[in-house]
Structure formats: structure tokens, C-alpha cells
N, C-alpha and C positions, 0 to 999 in steps of 0.2 A: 748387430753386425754379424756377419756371415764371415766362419775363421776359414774355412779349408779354401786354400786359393786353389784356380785351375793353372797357373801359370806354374812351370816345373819348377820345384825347390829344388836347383842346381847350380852349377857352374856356367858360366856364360859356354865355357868349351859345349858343353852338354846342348843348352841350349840354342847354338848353332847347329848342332848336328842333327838338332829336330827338326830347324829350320831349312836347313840345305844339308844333304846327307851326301855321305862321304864317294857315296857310288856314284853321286849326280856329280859330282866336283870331276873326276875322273872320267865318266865318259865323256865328258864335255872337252877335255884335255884333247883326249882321243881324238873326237870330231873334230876342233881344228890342230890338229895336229903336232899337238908338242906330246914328243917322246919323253921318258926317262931313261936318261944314258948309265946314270950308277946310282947309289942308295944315296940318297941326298941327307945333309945332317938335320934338315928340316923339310918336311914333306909339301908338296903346292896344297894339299887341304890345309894345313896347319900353318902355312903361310897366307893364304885370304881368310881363316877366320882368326889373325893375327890380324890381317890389318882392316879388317871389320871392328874387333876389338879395340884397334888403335883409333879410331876416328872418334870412339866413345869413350874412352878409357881416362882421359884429362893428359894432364902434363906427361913428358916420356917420349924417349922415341920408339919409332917402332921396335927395334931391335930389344927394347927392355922390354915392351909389351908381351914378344913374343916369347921369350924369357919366362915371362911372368906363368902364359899360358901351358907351354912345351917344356919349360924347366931345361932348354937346352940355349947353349950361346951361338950366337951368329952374329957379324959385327953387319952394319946401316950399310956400308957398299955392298956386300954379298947379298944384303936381301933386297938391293935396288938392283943386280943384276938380274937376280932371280923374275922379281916383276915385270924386266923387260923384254922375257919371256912369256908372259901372258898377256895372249891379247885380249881387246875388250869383248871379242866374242864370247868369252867364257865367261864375262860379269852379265854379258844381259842375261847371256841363259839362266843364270842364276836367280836374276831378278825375273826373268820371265816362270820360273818355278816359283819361285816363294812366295811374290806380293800376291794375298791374294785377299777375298772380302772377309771382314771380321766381323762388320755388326749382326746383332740379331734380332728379329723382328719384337719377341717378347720381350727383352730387356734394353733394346737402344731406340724406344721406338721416335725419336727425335734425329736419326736416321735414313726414317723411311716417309714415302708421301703417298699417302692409298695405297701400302702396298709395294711401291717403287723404292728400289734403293737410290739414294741422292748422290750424283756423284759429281767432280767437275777435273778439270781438266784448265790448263795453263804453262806457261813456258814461264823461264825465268836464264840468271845467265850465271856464271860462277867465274870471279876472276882469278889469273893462272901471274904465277909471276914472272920478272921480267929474265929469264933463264935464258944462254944463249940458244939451248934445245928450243926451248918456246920462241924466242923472240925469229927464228930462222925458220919455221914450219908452223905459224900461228900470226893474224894478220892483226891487227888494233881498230876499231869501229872508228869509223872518223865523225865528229862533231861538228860544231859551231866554232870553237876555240880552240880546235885541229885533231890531231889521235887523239884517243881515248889513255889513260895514264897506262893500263893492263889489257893483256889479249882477255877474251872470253870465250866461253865454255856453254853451249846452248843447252837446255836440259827441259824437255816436257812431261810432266807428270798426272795420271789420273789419279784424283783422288778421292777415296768416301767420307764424302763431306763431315758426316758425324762424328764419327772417329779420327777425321784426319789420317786414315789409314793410307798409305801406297797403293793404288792395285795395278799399276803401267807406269814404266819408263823407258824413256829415250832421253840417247845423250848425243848429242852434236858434235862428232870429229875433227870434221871438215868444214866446220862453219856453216850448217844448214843452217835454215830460218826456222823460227818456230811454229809455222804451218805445217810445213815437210815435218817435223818431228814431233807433232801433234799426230798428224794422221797415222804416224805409227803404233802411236797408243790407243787411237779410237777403236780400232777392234777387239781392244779389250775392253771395253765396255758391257758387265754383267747383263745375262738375262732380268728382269725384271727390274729395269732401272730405271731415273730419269736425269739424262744430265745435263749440269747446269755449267752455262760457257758466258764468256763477255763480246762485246760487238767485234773484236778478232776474226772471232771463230764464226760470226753472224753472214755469213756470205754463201746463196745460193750454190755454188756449186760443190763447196762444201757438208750443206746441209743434204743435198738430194742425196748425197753419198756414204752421208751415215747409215749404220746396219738398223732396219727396221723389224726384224724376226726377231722372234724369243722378246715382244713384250720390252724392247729398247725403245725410251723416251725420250726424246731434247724440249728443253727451253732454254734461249740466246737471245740474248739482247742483239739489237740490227738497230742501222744507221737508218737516218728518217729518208736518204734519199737513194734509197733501195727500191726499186719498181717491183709490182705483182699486183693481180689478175686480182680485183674484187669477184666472189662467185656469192657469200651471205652473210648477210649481217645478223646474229643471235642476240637475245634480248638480254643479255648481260653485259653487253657494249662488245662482247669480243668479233672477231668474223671469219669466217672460212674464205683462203686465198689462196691462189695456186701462185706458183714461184717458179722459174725457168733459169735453166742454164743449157747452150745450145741447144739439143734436141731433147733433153732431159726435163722433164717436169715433174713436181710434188706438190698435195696439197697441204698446207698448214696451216695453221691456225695464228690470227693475230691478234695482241692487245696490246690498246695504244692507252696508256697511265701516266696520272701525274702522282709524284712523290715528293711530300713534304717535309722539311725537316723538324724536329719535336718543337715548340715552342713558335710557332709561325716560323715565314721567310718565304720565300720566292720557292716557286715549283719545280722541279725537275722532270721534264717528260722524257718519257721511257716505251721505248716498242721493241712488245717480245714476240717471236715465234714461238709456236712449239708442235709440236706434233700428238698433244693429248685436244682430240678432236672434241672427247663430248663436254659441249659448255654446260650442263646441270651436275655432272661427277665433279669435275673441274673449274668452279667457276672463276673471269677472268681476275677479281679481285685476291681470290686465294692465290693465285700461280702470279702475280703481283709483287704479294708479300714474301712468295717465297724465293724468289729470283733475289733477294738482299743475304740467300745464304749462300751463293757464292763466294764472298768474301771470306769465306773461311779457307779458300783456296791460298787469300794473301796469308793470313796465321799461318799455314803449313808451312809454307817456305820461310816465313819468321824462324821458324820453330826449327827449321832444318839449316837454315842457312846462317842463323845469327846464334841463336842457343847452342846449337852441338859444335859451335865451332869456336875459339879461342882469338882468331887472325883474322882479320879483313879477306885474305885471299888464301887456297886452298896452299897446303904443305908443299906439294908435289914438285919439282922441279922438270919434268918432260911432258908432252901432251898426253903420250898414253897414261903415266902414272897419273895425273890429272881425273882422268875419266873413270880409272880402277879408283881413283878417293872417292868422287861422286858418286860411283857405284856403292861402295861403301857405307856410305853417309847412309843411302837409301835404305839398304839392308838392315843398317844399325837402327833406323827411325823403325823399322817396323818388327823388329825384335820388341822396344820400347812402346810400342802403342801395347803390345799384351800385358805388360806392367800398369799401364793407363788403365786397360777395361777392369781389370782387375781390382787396383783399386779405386776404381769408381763403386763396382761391388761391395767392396768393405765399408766403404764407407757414404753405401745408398744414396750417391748423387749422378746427377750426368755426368759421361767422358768427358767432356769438355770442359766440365771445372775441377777438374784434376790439372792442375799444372804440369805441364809439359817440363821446361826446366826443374819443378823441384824434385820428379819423376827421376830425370836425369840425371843430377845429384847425388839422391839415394840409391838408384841403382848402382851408379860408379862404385859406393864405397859398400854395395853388398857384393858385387861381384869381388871385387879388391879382396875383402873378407875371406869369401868362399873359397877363393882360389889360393889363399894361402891355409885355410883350415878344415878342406874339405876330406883331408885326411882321420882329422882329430873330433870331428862333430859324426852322431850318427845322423840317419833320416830324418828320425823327428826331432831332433836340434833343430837343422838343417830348415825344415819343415815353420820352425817354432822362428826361426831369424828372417826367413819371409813373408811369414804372416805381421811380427812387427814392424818389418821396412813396409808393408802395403798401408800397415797401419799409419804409421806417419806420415806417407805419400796422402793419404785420404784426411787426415787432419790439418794439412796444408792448402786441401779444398779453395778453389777462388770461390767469391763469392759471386751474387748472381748479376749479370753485366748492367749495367746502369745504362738508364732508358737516356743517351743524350746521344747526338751528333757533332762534329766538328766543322768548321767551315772548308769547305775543298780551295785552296789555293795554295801559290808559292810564295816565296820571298823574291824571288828572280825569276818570272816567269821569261820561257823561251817561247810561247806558245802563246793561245787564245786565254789562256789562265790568268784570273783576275790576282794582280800583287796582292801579297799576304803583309797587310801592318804591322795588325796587333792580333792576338789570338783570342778568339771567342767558340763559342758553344752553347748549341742549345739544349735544352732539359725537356724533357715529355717524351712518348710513344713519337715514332714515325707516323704519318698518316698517308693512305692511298687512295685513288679517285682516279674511273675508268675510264677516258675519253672517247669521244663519238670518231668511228671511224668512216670515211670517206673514201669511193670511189678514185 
């Protein structure tokens, strides 16, 4: 095992101010516009990396939180007016500086695909409760079985699939769809990538309008009655097709797979575009198998939305404070993924079988530690208590995912979804097979 971590033997205080630095928090003030009128008894840096803190931190309100951090008091109304004085301008900025790529070629290489970094991208929604502030400026999805119980909170995220890292978010104010707040994260989409999306995202005029410079890749799944141009058929079943939207056209590339689940059962066909054209670099079977790691998109928001949170629905009580929590959430997951790489490190496994939760966990109670002893410990103390928390984080290792599938269905289906009985599952490898495509 490898002792010296790269992740800073510090204080979470610290360690936000590497993450978003105190100058960024300030100009950002600046640019939209909130003045400081007198010396406040708690500063707006020391207020958002309180309540960054607070989103991670377990039980508490914020006010002890920040307490804990500033060593100074401030009662829960004063620092809910303070917040509503900060718009959510200043949180993306923040998240537009800080998420950024973390894997690396030589050590994450389950990461990368030839070279591409693997990325994907999905929306999700976050429920707000039912406050008079919310319930007056926030509308309810309507159903089958009428409103929806909680307003919702729209939130699109890109992700690097291997680490579950952040690198793009948008958050939904106003009730945008998760298209409109998809495409504000597509442009951040890394040089040298390829990213992987679900049939959402699979719609031509979305596609032609992804950035194709700098070595940016897709593969999306797309609905079977989706029209385009047969132009050639390649002798690995896949074929070159052009796709249109009004006077815009792009060529792509398409394979049309069946996917089995371990242990026999009926097949699942599947047609993906993508835009890596050479079928003998790429062949259609490999970018097949690799399109099943999207799904790691669904673990991230597991991981964000059920693990670091305590409550079915966000703390907040107004829509802005809402989207300052989500913001939050974000920030805090990607302070936590350097903890991950890290000790994946120690204890010479992939990121991904580092548990996320018990990551979590232990960080809580080292921060907790640090911040009350960081006075009393030197460096290499200091130094010596995070290399044992990495330790344990790495001996908590999952092990490696068992080769089975579940059946896809509900108990109450609303839809084309077959009723769910009884629960089964099958055991073995997935298997894949490249269908003959047609004109």
C-alpha cells in the first residue's frame, strides 16, 4: 500500500478554499451585484462553505455547522436572511469553476475507451417541500392520480462515468424540462471524450448540435422509429447513415444489437448511434457492451440524492434556498470523490469499489475531528489520521459486482411495463449480438 495520500491533510475549511477560493466567491458577489453594506459577523465565503459543510456534515443545523467551522454564533433566521441574498448566480459560478475532470489515464484506466474519457449526462428532479414560499412560486407535476404530493426541482448533470465525478451542472428555477437543462451542460463536455446518453437524449436535432472539435464523441441510444439515410453497410454489422434535422445534416454511425440477459431469456434490441466512424478501431460489438456503462449515471444520483441526504426531500424551505442546497450537494460530492480516488490508491482497487457511503461516513467523523483538534495536532499527526481514515475507507472496499441481472418490471405498471409478481434474476455474463441492418 502506498501511505502518502495526495488529497490535503486538512480541515474541510482548507479544503474548500482549494476547491473555490476566496477571491472566486467575491468577484462573483461583485458580478451580480450584492454589495457589502457593514462587517458582517459571518462573511458570504464562510457562509457557502458552511453550508456546503452543512449538506455533508450529518445531524445539526446549519447555524451549529457554522459554529463548528467559524467558531463564531449566528442564530438559523439570520443566516436564512443572509442566503436570500444570494442568488443562484453565484452557485453556478462556482460549480462552473470547480467541477472539473479528475481521472487519469495511467491509473483510472476503466475511465477511458481508446483514449476517450467516458462521460454521460442525465437529469433527475429533487423534491422541495410543501412551504407557503414554495407552494405560491413552484407548480406540482400532475399525474394519473392528480398533483404530484411535492413541487420539483429540475437538475442535469454531466458525469465521468468512472469516477462518478461532476463535471456540468444545471439546476431548473423555473421549471425547465430536462432537455433545455441538458443542453446547458453539453458544452462542457471534455476534449477527448465520448459520451454516453439514453434514448432522451437520442433525437437528431440534438445530436447534429453537439460540439464535434477537440476529439468530442457520442454514443445514444435512439428509438427504432427514428428515420435516416442508409449511405454503407460495414462488415461488422454496423453502417454509416446520415440523419437530418431541417436543413441540418450529420453522418453517424449506427448499430442495431440484441442484448441478453445472463442465464438465457428473451432479447432486448437496442440501436445506438455514435459518431466514432472507424468500424475496425471501434468495432460495433465493443461500443455494444460499452453503452451498459451508462448506468452508472443512475448510481451517481443514488449516491447524491439518497446517501448524502437524511430526508426524502431537500431541507430548504424557499425555492432559491432549494437550488443553493442542490448546489451544495454538488460541490460537496465532488470534494468527496478526491477522498474516493484516493483511497482507491491505498488500497490498490478501482474507484468504484470504494464505497461511496462508507467514504462518507468517515470523512464526516475526520472532518468533525480535525476541526475541533487542528489546533492540538502537528502536520504529521495531522498527516498520520488521514492516511488511517483512507485506510479504512479502502478496507471497506465492495467487492467485485456479481455477474447477474434483474427482471425490468413494476408491481403497478402505469405503462407498457410487464407486472412485477415475484422477484427473479438471472446469473451469468450478459451476452451481445449485432443485428443486420436494413435500408
Amino acid at each position: 500500500m502506498r501511505n502518502k495520500p495526495v488529497v490535503p491533510a486538512a480541515t474541510f475549511k482548507a479544503l474548500f478554499r482549494e476547491l473555490i477560493t476566496w477571491h472566486l466567491i467575491y468577484a462573483l458577489l461583485r458580478a451580480c451585484g450584492v454589495r457589502r453594506r457593514c462587517p458582517p459577523v459571518v462573511s458570504a465565503g464562510e457562509l457557502i462553505c458552511g453550508l456546503v459543510f452543512h449538506v455533508v456534515a450529518g445531524k445539526g443545523t446549519l447555524a451549529r455547522h457554522v459554529n463548528e467551522l467559524t467558531g463564531k454564533n449566528i442564530t438559523d433566521g439570520a443566516l436564512a436572511q443572509r442566503r436570500a441574498l444570494l442568488p443562484l448566480e453565484i452557485f453556478e459560478g462556482m460549480m462552473e469553476a470547480a467541477l472539473k475532470p479528475k481521472a487519469d489515464p495511467t491509473r483510472h484506466a476503466d475511465a477511458f475507451y481508446h483514449g476517450l474519457r467516458l462521460c454521460g449526462v442525465d437529469g433527475s428532479a429533487f423534491s422541495v417541500t410543501n412551504t407557503p414560499q414554495v407552494k405560491k412560486r413552484m407548480k406540482k407535476a400532475r399525474s394519473r392520480r392528480g398533483r404530484a404530493a411535492f413541487p420539483k426541482v429540475g437538475v442535469a448533470v454531466m458525469v465521468e462515468l468512472g469516477l462518478h465525478n461532476p463535471l456540468a451542472a444545471a439546476l431548473g428555477p423555473n421549471g425547465e424540462s430536462e432537455m433545455v437543462l441538458a443542453k446547458r451542460v453539453l458544452s462542457a463536455q471534455p476534449e477527448k471524450s465520448l459520451l454516453i446518453s439514453d434514448r432522451y437524449y437520442g433525437v437528431p436535432a440534438l445530436l447534429i448540435g453537439l460540439p464535434a472539435e477537440g476529439d468530442r464523441h457520442c454514443l445514444v441510444r435512439v428509438k427504432t422509429n427514428l428515420k435516416r439515410r442508409l449511405l454503407q453497410v460495414y462488415p461488422d454489422g454496423s453502417a454509416l447513415v446520415e440523419i437530418r434535422s431541417g436543413e441540418k445534416t450529420r453522418v453517424v454511425r449506427e448499430i442495431l444489437g440484441r442484448v441478453q440477459r445472463g442465464g438465457g431469456g428473451a432479447f432486448t434490441t437496442v440501436r445506438l448511434w455514435t459518431s466514432l466512424l472507424d468500424w475496425r478501431r471501434h468495432p460495433a460489438g465493443e461500443l455494444l457492451a460499452l453503452y451498459s456503462r451508462r448506468w452508472e449515471q443512475e448510481i451517481f444520483y443514488k449516491e447524491l440524492k439518497v446517501d448524502m441526504r437524511s430526508t426524502p426531500c431537500l431541507q430548504s424551505h424557499t425555492p432559491l434556498t432549494a437550488m443553493q442546497e442542490i448546489a451544495a450537494l454538488i460541490l460537496a460530492y465532488a470534494v468527496l470523490v478526491d477522498y474516493r480516488i484516493e483511497a482507491a490508491k491505498v488500497g490498490e482497487v478501482g474507484v468504484l469499489r470504494i464505497s461511496f457511503l462508507k467514504t462518507l461516513q468517515v470523512v464526516q467523523g475526520l472532518w468533525q475531528f480535525l476541526e475541533v483538534s487542528a489546533d492540538l495536532l502537528g502536520p504529521d499527526n495531522v498527516r498520520l489520521v488521514v492516511r488511517r481514515a483512507l485506510r479504512r475507507i479502502a478496507g471497506a472496499a465492495i467487492p467485485k459486482r456479481r455477474q447477474r441481472s434483474c427482471q425490468r418490471a413494476l408491481r403497478q405498471p402505469v405503462s407498457s411495463w410487464p407486472r412485477l409478481r415475484k422477484n427473479t434474476y438471472r446469473k451469468g455474463p450478459i451476452q451481445y449480438s449485432v443485428g443486420e441492418i436494413y435500408a
